[in-house]
C-alpha positions in Angstrom: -36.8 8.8 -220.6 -38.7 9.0 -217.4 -37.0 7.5 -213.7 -39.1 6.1 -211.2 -37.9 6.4 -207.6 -39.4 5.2 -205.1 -38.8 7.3 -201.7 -39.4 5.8 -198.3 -39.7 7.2 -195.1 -41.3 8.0 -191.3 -43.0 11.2 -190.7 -41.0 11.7 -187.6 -38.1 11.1 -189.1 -36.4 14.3 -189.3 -33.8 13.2 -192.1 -36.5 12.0 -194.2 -38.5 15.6 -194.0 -35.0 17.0 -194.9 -34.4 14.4 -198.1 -37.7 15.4 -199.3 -37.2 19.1 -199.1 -34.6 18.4 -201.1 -35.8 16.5 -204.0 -39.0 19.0 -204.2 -36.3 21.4 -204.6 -34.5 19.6 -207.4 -36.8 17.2 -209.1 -37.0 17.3 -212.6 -39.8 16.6 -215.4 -38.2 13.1 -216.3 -38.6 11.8 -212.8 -41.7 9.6 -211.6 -41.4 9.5 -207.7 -43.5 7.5 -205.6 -43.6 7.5 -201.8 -43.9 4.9 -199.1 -44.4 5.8 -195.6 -43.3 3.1 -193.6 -45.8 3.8 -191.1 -48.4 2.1 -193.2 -49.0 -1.8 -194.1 -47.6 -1.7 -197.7 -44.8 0.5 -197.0 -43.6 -1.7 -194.3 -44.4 -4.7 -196.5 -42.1 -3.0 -199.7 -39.2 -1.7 -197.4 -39.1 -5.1 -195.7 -38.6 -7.3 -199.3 -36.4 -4.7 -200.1 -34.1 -5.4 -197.3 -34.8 -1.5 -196.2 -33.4 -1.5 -192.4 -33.9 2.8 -192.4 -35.4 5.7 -193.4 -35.1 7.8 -195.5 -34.0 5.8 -198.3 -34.1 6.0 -202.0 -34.9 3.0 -204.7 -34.6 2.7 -208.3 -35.0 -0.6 -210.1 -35.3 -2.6 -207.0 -32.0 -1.3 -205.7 -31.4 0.4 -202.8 -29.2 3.8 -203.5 -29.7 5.7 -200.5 -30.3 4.3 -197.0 -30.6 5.9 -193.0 -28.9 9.6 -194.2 -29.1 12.4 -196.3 -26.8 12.2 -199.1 -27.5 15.9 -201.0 -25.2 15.6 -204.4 -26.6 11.9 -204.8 -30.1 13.4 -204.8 -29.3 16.3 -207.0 -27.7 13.8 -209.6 -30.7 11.4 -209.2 -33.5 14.2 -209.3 -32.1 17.2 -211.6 -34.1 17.1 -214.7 -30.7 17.9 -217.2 
């Protein structure tokens, strides 16, 4: 069964350049990830009726499991495609 995540972020953020390093690195076939920069209209929009405060941060099914750092192992758990 396929995840989607969605990933949000700021390009000059350099936590969220490191958090998606590492789920390029570890992202599996059964995951659907879609990005949102914050720096555009609809990314803004999202984060903000999400209740998204900072970047990075990671969603899935409208709840917010990673916000403002880089949790690694949560990532790898969330990404690996066992």
């Amino acid at each position: 069964m396929e995840k989607l995540i969605e990933f949000y972020y700021s390009n000059t953020c350099p936590n969220c350049h490191r958090a998606r390093k590492k789920i390029m690195e570890v992202m599996g076939d059964n995951v659907i990830l879609k990005e949102f920069s914050i720096e555009s209209e609809m990314g803004r929009r999202k984060a903000h009726e999400l209740g998204i405060w900072s970047v990075p941060a990671l969603v899935m099914d409208g709840e917010i499991l990673m916000e403002g750092e880089v949790d690694e192992k949560l990532i790898e758990r969330l990404f690996r495609g066992d």
